[in-house]
C-alpha positions in Angstrom: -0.2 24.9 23.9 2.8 22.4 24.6 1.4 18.9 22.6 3.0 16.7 25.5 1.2 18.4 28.5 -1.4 16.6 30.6 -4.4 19.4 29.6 -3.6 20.5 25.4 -6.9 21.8 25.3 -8.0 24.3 22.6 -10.8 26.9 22.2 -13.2 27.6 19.4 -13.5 30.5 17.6 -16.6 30.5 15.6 -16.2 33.1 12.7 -19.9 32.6 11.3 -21.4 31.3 8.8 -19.7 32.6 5.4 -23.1 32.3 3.5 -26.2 29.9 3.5 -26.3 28.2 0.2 -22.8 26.4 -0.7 -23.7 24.1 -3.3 -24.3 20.4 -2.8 -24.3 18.2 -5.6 -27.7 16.6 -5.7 -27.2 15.5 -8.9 -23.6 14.3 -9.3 -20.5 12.4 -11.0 -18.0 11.8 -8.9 -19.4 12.3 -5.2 -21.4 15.4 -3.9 -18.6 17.5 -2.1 -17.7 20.0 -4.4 -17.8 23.2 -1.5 -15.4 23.0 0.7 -12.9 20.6 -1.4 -9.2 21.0 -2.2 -7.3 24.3 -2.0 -10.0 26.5 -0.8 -9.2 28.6 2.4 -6.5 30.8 2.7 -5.3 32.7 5.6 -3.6 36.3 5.1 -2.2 39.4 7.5 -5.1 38.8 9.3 -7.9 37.6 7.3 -9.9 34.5 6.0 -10.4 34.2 2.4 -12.6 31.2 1.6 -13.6 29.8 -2.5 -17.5 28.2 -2.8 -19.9 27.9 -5.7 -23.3 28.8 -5.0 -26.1 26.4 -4.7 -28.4 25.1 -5.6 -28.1 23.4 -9.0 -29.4 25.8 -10.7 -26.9 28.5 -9.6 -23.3 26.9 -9.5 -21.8 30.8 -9.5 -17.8 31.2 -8.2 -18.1 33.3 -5.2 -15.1 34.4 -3.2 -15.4 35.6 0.3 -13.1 37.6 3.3 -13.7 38.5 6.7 -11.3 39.6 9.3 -10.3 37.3 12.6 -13.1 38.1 14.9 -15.2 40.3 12.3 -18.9 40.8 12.6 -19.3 40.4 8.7 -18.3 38.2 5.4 -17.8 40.2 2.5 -18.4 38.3 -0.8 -17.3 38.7 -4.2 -19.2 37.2 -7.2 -17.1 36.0 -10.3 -18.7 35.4 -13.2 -18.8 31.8 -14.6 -20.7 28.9 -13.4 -19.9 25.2 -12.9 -20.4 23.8 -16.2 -21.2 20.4 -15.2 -19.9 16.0 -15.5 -18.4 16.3 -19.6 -20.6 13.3 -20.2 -24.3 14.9 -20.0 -23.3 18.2 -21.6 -26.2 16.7 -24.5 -28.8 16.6 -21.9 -31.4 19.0 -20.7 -29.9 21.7 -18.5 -32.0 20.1 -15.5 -30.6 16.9 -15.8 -27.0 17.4 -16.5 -25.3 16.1 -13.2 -22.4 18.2 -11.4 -18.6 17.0 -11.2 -16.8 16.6 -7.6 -13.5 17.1 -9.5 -14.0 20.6 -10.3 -12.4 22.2 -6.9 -11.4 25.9 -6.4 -8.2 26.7 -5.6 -7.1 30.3 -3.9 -3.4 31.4 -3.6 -2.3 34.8 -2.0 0.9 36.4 -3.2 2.9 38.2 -0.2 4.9 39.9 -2.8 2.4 41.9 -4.1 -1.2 41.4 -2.3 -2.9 39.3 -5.7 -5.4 36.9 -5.1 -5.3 34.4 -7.8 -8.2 31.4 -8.3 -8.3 27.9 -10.4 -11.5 26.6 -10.6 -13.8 24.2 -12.4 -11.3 22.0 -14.2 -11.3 18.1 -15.1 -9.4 17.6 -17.8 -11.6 19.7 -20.6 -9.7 20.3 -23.8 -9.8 24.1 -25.6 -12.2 22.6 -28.7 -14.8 21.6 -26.5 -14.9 24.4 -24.3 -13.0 27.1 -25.8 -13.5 29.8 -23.1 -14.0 27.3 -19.9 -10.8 24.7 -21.0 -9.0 26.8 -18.3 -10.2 29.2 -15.7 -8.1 31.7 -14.2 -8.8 35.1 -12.3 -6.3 37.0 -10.4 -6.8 40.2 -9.1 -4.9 44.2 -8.8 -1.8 44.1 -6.7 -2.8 45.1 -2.6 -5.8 43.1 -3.4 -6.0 41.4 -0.3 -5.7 44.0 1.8 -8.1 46.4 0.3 -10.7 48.1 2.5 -14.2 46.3 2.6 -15.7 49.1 0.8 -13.5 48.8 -2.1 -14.2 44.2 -2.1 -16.2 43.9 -5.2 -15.5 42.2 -8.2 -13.4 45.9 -9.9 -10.4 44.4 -7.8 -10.7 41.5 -10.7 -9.1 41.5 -14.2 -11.0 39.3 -16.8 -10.8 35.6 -16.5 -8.3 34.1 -18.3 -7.6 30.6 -19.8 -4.1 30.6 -19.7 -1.8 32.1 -16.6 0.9 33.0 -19.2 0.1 34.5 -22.4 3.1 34.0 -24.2 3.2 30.1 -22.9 0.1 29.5 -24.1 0.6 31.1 -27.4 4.1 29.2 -27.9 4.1 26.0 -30.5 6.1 23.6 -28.3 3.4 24.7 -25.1 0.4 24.4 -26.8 -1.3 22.3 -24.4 0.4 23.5 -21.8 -2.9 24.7 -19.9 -5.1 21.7 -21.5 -6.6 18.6 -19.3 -6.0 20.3 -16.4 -7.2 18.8 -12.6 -7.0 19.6 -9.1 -5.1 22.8 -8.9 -4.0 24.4 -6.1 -1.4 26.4 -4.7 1.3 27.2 -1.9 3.4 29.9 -0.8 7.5 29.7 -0.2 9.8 31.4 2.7 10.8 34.3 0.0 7.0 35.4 -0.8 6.8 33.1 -4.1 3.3 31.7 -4.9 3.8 28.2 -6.7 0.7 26.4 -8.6 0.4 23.0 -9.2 -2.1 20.7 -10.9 -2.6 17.7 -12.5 -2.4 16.9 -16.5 -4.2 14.0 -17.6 -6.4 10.8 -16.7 -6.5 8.6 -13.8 -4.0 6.9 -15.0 -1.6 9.0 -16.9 -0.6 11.8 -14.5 1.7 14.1 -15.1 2.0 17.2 -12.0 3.2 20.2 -13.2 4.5 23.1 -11.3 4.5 27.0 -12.3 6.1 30.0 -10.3 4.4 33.4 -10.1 7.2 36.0 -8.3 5.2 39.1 -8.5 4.0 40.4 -11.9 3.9 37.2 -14.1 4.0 33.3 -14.1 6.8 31.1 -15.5 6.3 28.0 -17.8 4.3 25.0 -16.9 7.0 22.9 -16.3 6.6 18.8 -15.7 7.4 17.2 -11.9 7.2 13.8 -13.3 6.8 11.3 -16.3 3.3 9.4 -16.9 4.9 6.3 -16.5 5.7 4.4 -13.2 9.0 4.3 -14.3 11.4 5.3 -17.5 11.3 1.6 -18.7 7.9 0.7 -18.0 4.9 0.8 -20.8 1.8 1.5 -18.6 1.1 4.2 -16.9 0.3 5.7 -13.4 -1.6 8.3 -11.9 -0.7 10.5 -8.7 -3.0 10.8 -5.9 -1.7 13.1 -3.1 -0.6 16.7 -2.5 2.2 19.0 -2.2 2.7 20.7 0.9 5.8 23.5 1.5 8.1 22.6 4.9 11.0 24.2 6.4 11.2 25.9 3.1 11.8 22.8 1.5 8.9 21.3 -0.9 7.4 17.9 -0.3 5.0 15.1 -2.4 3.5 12.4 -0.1 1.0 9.8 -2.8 -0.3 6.8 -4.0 0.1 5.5 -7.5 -3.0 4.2 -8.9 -2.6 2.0 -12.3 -4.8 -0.6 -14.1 -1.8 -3.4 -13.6 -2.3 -2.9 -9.8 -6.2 -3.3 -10.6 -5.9 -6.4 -12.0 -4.1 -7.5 -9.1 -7.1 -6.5 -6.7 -6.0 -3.0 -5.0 -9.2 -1.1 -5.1 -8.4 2.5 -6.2 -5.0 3.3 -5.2 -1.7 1.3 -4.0 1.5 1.9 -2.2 3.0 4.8 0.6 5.6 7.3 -1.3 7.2 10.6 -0.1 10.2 12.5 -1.5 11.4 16.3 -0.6 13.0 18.8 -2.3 15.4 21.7 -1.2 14.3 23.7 -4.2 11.3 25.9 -2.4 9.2 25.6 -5.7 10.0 22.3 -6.3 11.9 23.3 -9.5 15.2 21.3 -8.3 16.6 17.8 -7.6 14.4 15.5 -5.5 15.5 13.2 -2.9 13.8 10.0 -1.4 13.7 9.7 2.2 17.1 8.2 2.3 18.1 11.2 0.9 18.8 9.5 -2.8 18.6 11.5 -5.4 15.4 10.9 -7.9 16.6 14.1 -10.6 14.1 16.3 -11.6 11.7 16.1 -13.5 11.1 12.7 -11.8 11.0 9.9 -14.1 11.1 6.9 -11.8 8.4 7.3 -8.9 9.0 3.8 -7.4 12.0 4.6 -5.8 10.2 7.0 -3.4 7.9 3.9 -1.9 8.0 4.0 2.0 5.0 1.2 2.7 2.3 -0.8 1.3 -0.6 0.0 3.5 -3.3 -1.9 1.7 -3.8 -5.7 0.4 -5.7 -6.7 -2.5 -9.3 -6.2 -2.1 -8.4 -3.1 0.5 -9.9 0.2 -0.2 -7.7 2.7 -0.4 -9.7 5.5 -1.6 -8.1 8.7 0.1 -5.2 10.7 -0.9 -2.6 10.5 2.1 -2.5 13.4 5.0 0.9 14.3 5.7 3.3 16.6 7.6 6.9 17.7 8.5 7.9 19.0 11.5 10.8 21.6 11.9 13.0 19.3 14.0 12.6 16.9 10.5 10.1 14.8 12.4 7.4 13.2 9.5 4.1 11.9 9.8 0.9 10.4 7.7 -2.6 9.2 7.9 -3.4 6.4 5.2 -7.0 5.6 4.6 -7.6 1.6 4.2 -11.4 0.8 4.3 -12.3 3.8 6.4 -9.7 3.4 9.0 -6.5 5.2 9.0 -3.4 4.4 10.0 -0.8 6.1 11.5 2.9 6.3 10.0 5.5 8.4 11.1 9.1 9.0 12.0 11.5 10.8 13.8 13.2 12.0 10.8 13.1 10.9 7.2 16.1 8.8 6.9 14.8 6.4 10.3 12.3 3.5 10.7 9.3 3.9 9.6 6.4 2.8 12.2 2.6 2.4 12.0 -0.9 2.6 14.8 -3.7 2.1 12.9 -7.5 2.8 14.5 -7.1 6.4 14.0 -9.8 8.8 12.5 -9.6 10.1 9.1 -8.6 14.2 8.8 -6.2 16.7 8.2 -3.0 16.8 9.6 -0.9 20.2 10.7 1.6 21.1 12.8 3.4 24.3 15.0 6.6 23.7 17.0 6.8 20.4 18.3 2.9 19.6 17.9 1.5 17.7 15.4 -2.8 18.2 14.9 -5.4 16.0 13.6 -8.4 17.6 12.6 -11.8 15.3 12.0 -15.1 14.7 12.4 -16.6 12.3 14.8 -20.5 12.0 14.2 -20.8 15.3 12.2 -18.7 17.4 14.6 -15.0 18.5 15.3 -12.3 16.6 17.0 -8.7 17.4 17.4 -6.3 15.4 18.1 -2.4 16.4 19.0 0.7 14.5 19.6 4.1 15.3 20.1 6.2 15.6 16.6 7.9 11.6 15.9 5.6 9.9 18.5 2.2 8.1 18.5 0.9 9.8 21.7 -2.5 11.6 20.5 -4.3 13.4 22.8 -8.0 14.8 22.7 -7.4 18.9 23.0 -11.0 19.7 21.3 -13.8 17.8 21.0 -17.6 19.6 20.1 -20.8 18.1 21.4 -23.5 19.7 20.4 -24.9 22.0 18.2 -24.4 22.0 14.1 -23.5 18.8 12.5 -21.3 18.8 9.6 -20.7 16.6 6.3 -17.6 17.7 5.6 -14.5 20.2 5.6 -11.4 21.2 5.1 -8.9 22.8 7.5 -5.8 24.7 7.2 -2.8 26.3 9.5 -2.0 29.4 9.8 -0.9 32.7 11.3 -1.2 30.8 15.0 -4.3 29.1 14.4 -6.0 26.5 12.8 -9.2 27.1 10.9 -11.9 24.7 9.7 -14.1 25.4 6.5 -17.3 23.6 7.2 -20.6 22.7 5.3 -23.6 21.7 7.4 -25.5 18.5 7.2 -29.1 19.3 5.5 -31.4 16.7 4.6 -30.7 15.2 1.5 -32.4 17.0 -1.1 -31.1 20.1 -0.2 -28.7 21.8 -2.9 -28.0 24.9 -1.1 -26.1 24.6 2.5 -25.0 26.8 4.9 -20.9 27.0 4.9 -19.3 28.0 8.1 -15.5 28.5 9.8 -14.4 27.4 12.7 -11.1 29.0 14.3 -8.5 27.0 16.9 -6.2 29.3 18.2 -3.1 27.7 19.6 
């Protein structure tokens, strides 16, 4: 499909629903989406791995599941440990402790060597108070993702872990190194490397840290930036965005959210920044957008600000959508007050521009195209423009049938796929979870 044409229509693929009973917090800290949220849908040599916990409240199991592109079946695996629940009500009765929104799980695929590796249920906990949940890893055999559906089960598992490096955990000067850990996740580089990265620390006292897995075993937890908005500053600032892997090249896209800018008004976050880095795993010297060098680790954030997209009293509550296209073209969505806005360029280094009015989503791109996925009234839309331009385009739009409170979507092997939960009434803890596929 050529984004500029007069008809960029797609077609749905529906893949079925992956089970019936995703869990929806009910009971909750933090907001109710905790299936589908953050890294959870992964796309590999021809098949759709999806992460869930099982509802209802009661159940909160880590379930992984597969099916092939146009299969008749999902084939699930059941891991064993449960969502253990908001820190804050762990002295309450079992059937009032309330569930915690934070707690994503995150699924990387290594092409090296076929392992399926998961992070999951993790806001910050600390190894004294809970010793075997501080930190949960599970990574499978090598050929893993690839095995025959009559070999799926959880023997393709080794035991969970709370570390991803013994000998890291286990060294003096890393003691902590897989402590307060939030938001994992993961990508994949040009040479087959699976990279991990999460969060260490509070709202305001983020630090991201970055870890390479090359086949066989994962390197040291190693810092991308200092808790502090700067190297002379004395308070400090959280990150609130994502890494995403571009023309084998390794880009941030944030905003900074800190109590000084809370005094000053900004409701949750503040500020537009992107930098880039020609290190694949991010393990290398950063650059702005003018291409000036920031060092690595980064101890100076500031001087990767692009835009200030909100004005005291604003909300800006969303972590930016982002993109880079091959030709260098750049794009983002910024959430102010439930409307996004638009940003992009042609390449890094020219002016920035900005449309606002546009719906909140996902954005992806192949060749010149550049996709937004959302939801309009419960139910897909996507949106395509050509790569540096503000030209968007309906090419799918669906009007009836399910209705959906949320999703996450990703791009992949020629297509892009939307991990969906339905819309139940609103007492329901267990919902059906479904994937939608786009071919392009």
């Amino acid at each position: 499909m050529d984004a500029g044409s007069s008809d960029p229509k797609l077609a749905m693929v529906d893949e079925g629903m992956v089970a019936p009973d995703g869990l929806w917090l009910t009971r909750r800290a933090f907001g109710a989406t905790l299936t589908p949220k953050g890294n959870c849908i992964a796309i590999n040599q021809g098949y759709i791995f999806v992460t869930r916990f099982q509802g209802g409240m009661g159940n909160r199991w880590v379930w992984l599941s597969r099916k092939k592109f146009g299969g008749t079946e999902w084939k699930h695996i059941p891991l064993d440990h449960q969502h253990v629940m908001f820190r804050g009500d762990r002295d309450l009765p079992e059937d009032e402790q309330r569930g915690d929104a934070h707690n994503n799980i995150a699924i990387g695929i290594c092409p090296r060597d076929g392992t399926i590796h998961l992070l999951y249920d993790m806001h910050a906990y600390r190894k004294p108070e809970l010793p075997d949940s501080f930190f949960n890893y599970s990574y499978t055999r090598p050929g893993a993702a690839t095995a025959l559906d009559s070999e799926w089960s959880c023997e393709l598992f080794h035991p969970k872990q709370t570390y991803l490096n013994k000998a890291v955990a286990d060294e003096k000067k890393e003691g902590a190194a897989y402590e307060r850990v939030t938001y994992p996740g993961f990508f994949n580089t040009a040479d087959g490397s699976l990279i991990a990265h999460w969060r260490v620390g509070g709202t305001n006292a983020a630090c991201m840290h970055l870890t390479k897995y090359e086949g066989g075993s994962w390197g040291p937890s190693v810092a991308w930036n200092c808790s502090r908005v700067n190297k002379t500053s004395d308070f400090a600032v959280g990150f609130y965005g994502e890494f995403r892997h571009f023309n084998d090249m390794l880009f941030a896209c944030w905003h900074r959210r800190c109590d000084e800018d809370a005094k000053l008004g900004y409701v949750h976050n503040r500020g537009l920044y992107v930098a880039h880095c020609a290190d694949a795993a991010g393990l290398g010297e950063w650059l702005t957008a003018a291409g000036d060098s920031m060092g690595f680790p980064l101890d100076d954030l500031e001087r990767a600000k692009i835009a200030e997209p909100s004005t005291p009293g604003q909300n800006m509550n969303q972590c930016p959508a982002f993109v880079a296209t091959k030709s260098g073209a750049w794009h983002a969505l910024v959430s102010v007050d439930n409307t996004a806005s638009h940003y992009f360029r042609a390449s890094l280094s020219e002016e920035l521009q900005v449309t606002s009015g546009h719906p909140i989503g996902d954005l992806h791109t192949a060749g010149d195209a550049v996709y937004l996925v959302s939801l309009e009234g419960g139910r897909p839309v996507i949106l395509c423009t050509k790569e540096g331009k503000d030209d968007w385009r309906e090419a799918f739009r669906l009007t009836k049938g399910r209705r959906y409170s949320h999703g996450v979507s990703v791009l992949a092997e020629g297509a892009i796929y939307f991990y969906l939960m339905e819309i139940c009434p609103a007492a329901v803890d267990a919902r059906p979870l479904h994937v939608l596929r786009f071919p392009l």
